[in-house]
C-alpha positions as CSV (number, residue, x, y, z in Angstrom):
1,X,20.8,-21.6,-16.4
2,X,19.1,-19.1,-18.4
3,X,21.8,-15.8,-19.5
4,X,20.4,-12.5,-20.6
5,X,20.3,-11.2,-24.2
6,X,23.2,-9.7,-25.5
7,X,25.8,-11.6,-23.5
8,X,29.2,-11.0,-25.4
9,X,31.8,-9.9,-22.5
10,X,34.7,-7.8,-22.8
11,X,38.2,-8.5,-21.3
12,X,37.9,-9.0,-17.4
13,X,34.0,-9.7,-17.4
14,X,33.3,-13.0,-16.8
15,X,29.7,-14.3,-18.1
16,X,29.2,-17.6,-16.2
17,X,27.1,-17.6,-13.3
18,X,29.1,-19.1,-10.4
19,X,26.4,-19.6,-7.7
20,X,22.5,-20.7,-7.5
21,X,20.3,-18.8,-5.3
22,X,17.8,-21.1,-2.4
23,X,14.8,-19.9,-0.7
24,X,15.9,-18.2,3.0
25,X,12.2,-17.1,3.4
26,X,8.6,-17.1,2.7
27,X,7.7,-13.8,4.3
28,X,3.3,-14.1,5.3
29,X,1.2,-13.9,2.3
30,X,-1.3,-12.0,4.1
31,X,0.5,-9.0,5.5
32,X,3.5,-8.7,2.8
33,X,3.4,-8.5,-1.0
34,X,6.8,-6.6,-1.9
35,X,10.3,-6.7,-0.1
36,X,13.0,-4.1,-0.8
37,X,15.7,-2.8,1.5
38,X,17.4,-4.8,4.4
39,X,20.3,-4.2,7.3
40,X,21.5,-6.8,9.9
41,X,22.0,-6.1,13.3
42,X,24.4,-6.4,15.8
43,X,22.6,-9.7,17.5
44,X,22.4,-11.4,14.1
45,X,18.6,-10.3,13.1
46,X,17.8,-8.8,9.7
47,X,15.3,-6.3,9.5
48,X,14.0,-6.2,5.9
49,X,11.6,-3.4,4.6
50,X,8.4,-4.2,3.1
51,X,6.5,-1.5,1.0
52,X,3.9,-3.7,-0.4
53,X,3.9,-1.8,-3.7
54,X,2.1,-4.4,-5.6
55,X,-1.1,-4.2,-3.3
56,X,-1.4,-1.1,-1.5
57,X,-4.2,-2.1,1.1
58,X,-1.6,-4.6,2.6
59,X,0.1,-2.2,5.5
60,X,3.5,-1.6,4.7
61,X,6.0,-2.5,7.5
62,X,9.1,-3.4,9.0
63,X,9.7,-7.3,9.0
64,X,12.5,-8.8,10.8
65,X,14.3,-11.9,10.0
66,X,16.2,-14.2,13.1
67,X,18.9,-16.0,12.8
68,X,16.8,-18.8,13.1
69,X,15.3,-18.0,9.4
70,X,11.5,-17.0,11.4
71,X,10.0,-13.7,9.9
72,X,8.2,-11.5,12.4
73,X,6.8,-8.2,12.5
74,X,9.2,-5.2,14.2
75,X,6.9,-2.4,13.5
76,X,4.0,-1.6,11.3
77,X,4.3,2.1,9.5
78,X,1.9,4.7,10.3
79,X,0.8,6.7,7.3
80,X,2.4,10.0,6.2
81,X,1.5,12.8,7.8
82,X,0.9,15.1,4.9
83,X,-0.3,12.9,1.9
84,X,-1.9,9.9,4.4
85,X,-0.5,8.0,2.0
86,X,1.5,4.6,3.4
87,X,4.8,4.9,4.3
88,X,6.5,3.7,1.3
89,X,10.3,1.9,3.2
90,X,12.8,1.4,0.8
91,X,16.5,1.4,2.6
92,X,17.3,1.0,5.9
93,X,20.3,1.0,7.9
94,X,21.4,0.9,11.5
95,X,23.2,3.2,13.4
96,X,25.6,2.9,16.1
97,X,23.2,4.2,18.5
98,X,21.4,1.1,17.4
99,X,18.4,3.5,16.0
100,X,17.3,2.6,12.3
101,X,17.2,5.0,9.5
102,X,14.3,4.3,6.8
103,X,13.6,5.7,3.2
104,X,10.0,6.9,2.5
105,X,9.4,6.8,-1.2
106,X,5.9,8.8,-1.5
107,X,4.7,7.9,-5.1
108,X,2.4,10.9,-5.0
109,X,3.0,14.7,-4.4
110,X,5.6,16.7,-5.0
111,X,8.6,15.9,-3.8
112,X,7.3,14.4,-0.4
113,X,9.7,11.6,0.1
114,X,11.6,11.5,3.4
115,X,14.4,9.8,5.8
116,X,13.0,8.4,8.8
117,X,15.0,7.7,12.1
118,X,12.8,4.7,14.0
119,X,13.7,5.2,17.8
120,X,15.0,1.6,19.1
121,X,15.0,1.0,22.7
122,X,15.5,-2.2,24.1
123,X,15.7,-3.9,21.0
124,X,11.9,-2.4,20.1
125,X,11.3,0.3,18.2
126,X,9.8,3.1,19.8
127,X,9.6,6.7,17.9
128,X,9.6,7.8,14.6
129,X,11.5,11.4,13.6
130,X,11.6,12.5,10.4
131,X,15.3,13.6,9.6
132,X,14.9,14.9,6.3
133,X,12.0,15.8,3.4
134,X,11.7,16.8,-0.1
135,X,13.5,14.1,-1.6
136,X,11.8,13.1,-5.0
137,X,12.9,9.4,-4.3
138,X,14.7,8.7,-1.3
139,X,16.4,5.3,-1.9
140,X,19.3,4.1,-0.2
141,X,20.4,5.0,3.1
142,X,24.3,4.2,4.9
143,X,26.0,5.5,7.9
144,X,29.8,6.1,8.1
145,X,31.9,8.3,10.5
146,X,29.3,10.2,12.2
147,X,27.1,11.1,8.8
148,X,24.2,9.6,6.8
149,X,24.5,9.4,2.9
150,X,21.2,8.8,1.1
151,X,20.7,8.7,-2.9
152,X,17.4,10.5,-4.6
153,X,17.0,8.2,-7.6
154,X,14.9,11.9,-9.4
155,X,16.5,14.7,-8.4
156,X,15.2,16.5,-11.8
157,X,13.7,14.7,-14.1
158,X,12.6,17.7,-16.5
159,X,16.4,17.5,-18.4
160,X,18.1,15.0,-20.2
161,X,19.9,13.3,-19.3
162,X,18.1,12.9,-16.2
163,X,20.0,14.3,-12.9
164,X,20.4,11.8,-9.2
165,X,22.2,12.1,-6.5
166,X,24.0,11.5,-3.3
167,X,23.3,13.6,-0.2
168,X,24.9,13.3,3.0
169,X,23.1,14.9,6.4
170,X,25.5,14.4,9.9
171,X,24.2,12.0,12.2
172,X,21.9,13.9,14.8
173,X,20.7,16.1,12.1
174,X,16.9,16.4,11.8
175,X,13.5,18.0,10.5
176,X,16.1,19.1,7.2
177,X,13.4,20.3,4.4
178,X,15.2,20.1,1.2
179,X,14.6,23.0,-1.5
180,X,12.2,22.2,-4.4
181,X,15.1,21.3,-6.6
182,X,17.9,21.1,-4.4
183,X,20.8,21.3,-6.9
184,X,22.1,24.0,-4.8
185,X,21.5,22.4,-1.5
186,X,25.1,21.8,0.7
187,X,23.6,18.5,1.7
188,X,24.0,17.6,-1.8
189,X,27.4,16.2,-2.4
190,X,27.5,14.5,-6.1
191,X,25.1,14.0,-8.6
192,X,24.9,10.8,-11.4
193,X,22.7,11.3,-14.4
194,X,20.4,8.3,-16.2
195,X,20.4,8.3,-19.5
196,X,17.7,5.8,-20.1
197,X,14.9,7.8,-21.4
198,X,12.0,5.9,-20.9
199,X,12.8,4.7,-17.3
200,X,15.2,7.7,-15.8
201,X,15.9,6.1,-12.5
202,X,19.7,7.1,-11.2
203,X,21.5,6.8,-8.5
204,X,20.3,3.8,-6.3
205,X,22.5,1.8,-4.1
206,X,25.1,2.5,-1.9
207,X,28.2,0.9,-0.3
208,X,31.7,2.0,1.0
209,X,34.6,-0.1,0.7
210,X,37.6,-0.5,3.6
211,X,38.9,2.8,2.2
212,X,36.4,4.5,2.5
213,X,35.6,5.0,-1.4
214,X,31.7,5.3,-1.6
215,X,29.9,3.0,-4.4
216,X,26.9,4.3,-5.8
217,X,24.5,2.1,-8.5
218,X,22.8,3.6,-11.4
219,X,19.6,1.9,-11.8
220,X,18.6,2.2,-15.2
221,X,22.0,2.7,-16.8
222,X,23.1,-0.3,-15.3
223,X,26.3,1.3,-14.0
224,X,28.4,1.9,-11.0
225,X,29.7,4.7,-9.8
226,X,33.0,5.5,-7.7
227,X,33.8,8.3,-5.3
228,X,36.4,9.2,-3.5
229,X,36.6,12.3,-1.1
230,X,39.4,14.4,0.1
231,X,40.4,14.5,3.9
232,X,38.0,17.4,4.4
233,X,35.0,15.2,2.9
234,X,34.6,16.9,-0.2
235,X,34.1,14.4,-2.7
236,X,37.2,14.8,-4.7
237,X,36.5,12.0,-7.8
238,X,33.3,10.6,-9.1
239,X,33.2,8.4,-12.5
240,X,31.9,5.2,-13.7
241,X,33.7,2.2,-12.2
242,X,32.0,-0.8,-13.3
243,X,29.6,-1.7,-16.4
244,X,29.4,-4.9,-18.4
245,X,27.0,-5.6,-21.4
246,X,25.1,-8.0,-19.4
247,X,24.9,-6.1,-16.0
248,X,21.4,-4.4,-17.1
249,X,20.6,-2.8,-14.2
250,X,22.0,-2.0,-10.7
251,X,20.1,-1.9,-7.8
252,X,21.0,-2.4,-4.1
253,X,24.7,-2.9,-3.2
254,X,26.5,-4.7,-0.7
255,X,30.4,-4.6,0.2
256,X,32.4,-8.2,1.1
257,X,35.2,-7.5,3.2
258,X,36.5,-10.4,3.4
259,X,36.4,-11.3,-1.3
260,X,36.7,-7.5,-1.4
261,X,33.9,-6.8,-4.2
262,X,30.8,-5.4,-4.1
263,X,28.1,-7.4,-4.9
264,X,24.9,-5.9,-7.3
265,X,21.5,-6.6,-7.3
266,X,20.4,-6.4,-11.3
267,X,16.6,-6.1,-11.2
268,X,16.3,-6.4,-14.7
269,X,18.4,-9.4,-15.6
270,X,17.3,-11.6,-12.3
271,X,20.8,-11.6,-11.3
272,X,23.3,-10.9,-8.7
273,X,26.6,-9.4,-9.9
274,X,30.1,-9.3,-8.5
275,X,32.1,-7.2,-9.6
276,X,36.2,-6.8,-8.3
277,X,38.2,-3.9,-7.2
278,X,39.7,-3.8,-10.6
279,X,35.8,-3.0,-11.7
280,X,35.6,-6.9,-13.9
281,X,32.4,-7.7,-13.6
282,X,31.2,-11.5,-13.5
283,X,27.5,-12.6,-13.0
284,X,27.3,-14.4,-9.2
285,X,23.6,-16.0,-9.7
286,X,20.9,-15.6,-12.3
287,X,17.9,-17.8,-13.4
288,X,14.5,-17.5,-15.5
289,X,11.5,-15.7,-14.9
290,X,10.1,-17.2,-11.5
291,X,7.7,-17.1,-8.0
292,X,10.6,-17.7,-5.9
293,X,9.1,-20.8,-4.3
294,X,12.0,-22.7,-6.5
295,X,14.3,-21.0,-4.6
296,X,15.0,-18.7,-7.8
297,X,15.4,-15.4,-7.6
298,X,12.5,-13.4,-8.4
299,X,13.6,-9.7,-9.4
300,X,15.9,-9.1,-6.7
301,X,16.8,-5.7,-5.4
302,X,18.7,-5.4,-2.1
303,X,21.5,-7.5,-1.5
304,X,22.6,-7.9,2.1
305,X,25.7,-10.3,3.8
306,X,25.0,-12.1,6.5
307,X,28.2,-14.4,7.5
308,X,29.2,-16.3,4.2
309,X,25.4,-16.4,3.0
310,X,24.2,-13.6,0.2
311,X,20.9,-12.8,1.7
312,X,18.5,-11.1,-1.5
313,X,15.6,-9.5,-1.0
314,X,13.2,-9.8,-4.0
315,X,11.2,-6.7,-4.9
316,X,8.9,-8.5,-8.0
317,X,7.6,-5.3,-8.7
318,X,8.4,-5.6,-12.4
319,X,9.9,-2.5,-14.7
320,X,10.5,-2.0,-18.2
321,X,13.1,-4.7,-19.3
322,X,12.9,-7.2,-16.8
323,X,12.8,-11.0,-16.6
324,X,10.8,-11.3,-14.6
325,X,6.9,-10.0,-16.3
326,X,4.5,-10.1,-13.6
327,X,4.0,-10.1,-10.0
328,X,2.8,-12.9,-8.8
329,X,2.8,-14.6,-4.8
330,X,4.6,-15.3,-2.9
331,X,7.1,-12.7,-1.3
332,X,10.4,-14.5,-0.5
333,X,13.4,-13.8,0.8
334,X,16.2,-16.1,-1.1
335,X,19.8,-16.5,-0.5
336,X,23.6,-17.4,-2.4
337,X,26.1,-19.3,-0.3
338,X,29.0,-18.1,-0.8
339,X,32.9,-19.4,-0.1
C-alpha cells in the first residue's frame, strides 16, 4: 500500500496503515458527482450531502443511505434565495428533535454562506429555515446540550496567518445574520489560524469526545485542535492536540466511543487517520490515486461510524497537494471495518 511522501514518524505516531477501505456505495451517476458531509439516524439510515461541486448542472441534494446499503433521494435543494445559486451542503447533523441542520457553502458573493435547519416530519423532510448567514464558509455542523457549533473554514482571509473559527448558536436560534467580519460577534467562541499560504482553509471538522472536549480539524495545516470550556461554556483552553508528518490534511472528524479516538479524514494523503487520546497519531487506511470502484478511497472527507464499520464519504474534488489528481466517475461511498 502506497504511503505519502515524507513519512518519518516521531515517537507515538505509528506509520503503518492497519485497515483497507471497500466500496459501501455507488451513489447514481446521473444525479450525483460529489459527496461531502454525512450523519446517521436514529433508525439506522445515513443521510449523506451531495454538493455536486465537480458539475454544477447536476442538482445538489440530500441522499440517504439504508441500512440495507440502497441510496435514495431525501430531498433535493432548492437554490439560494439571494445568489440563485445551488445550495452548496457540506455538514449535516441531526438534532434531537430529529430536524437536520445543513451547511451552505455559497462559492460566490460575499460572505453568503448559511446554516440550514431542514424541517423532518414523519421521517420526510418538510421545511427549510435558515438559522444563520454570513458565514464565509460554513463547514461542519454538531449538536450538544441544547447548542449548535459550526466552523467557518475563512473567517478573514486578508491577514496572515489566515483566521477560522468555531461558532456556537443555541438550538432554537434562527434568522442570525452574522457581521461582515464577525471577529467581534458573541456567537463566535474560538478561532484557529491556517498557515498554509496558498490554500488557507482552517478550521474544518468537528467532534466532541465523552468529556465533552470539542475537536476541531485544520484543513490545510493538517492539525487538530483541542478545546475545553469551563462550566459556564466559555471555552477555557484551545491548542493543537494532534499532528504527525504524514497526517497532511484534516478534514471531517468522527469520535469512537467505544476505541476512544477520533478518527480523521486526510483529503490530501487519501487516508483515514486515528489518532489516541494521548494525541499519537497512526494512519487507519490509505491507498493510491483511484475512481473508487476498487473499493479505494478516493479523496475522502467526511468520516462517519456506523456500528463497527467506518463509513467515508469521498469528496474527489481535488486541492493543491492531493493524491488523488482529477475527478473522475463515479461518486462512491466506501467503508473500513473496524474491531
Amino acid at each position: 500500500m502506497k504511503q505519502p511522501a515524507g513519512n518519518d514518524t516521531a515517537a507515538g505516531q505509528v506509520a503503518t496503515p492497519l485497515a483497507k477501505s471497500e466500496l459501501l456505495v455507488d451513489l447514481p451517476q446521473d444525479t450525483c458527482n460529489t459527496s461531502d458531509g454525512m450523519c446517521l439516524l436514529p433508525d439506522g439510515n445515513v443521510i449523506v450531502s451531495v454538493p455536486n461541486f465537480n458539475d454544477l448542472t447536476q442538482q445538489s441534494a440530500l441522499w440517504k443511505i439504508t441500512p440495507e446499503n440502497k441510496a435514495e433521494l431525501f430531498l433535493e435543494l432548492p437554490n439560494h434565495p439571494e445568489t440563485a445559486k445551488p445550495v452548496g451542503p457540506l455538514g449535516v447533523c441531526v438534532a434531537p428533535s430529529g430536524d437536520l441542520y445543513l451547511a451552505d457553502y455559497q462559492m460566490e458573493g460575499n460572505r453568503q454562506s448559511r446554516v440550514l435547519r431542514i424541517v423532518v416530519k414523519d421521517g420526510k423532510p418538510a421545511d427549510i429555515v435558515t438559522v444563520a448567514s454570513g458565514f464565509a464558509v460554513s463547514n461542519a455542523v454538531i449538536v450538544r446540550d441544547g447548542h449548535l457549533y459550526v466552523t467557518d473554514t475563512q473567517v478573514d482571509t486578508t491577514v496572515r496567518p489566515a483566521i477560522s473559527g468555531v461558532f456556537r448558536f443555541k438550538l432554537g436560534e434562527e434568522g442570525v445574520d452574522l457581521k461582515t467580519l464577525p471577529m467581534d460577534d458573541p456567537h463566535l467562541i474560538a478561532t484557529i489560524t491556517c498557515h498554509d499560504a496558498e490554500l488557507p482553509l482552517g478550521a474544518d471538522g468537528l467532534a466532541f469526545d465523552k468529556q465533552g472536549n470539542l475537536y476541531v480539524s485544520n484543513f490545510a495545516d493538517g492539525t487538530v485542535h483541542k478545546l475545553t470550556f469551563e462550566e459556564q461554556g466559555k471555552v477555557a483552553t484551545n491548542q493543537i492536540f494532534a499532528k504527525a508528518e504524514f497526517m497532511k490534511c484534516a478534514d471531517g472528524l468522527f469520535f469512537d466511543p467505544v476505541k476512544e479516538r477520533i478518527y480523521v479524514a486526510d483529503s490530501r494523503a487519501n487516508a483515514v487517520h486515528a489518532v489516541a487520546l494521548d494525541g499519537s497519531v497512526s494512519i487507519l487506511a490509505q491507498n493510491r490515486d483511484t475512481d473508487g470502484t476498487d473499493g479505494g478511497m478516493d479523496q475522502p472527507c467526511e468520516v462517519l461510524l456506523r456500528g463497527r464499520e467506518l463509513i467515508v464519504s469521498n469528496m474527489d474534488w481535488p486541492v493543491a497537494g492531493c493524491v488523488n489528481q482529477r475527478y473522475d466517475k463515479p461518486c462512491v461511498i466506501t467503508a473500513i471495518r473496524l474491531d
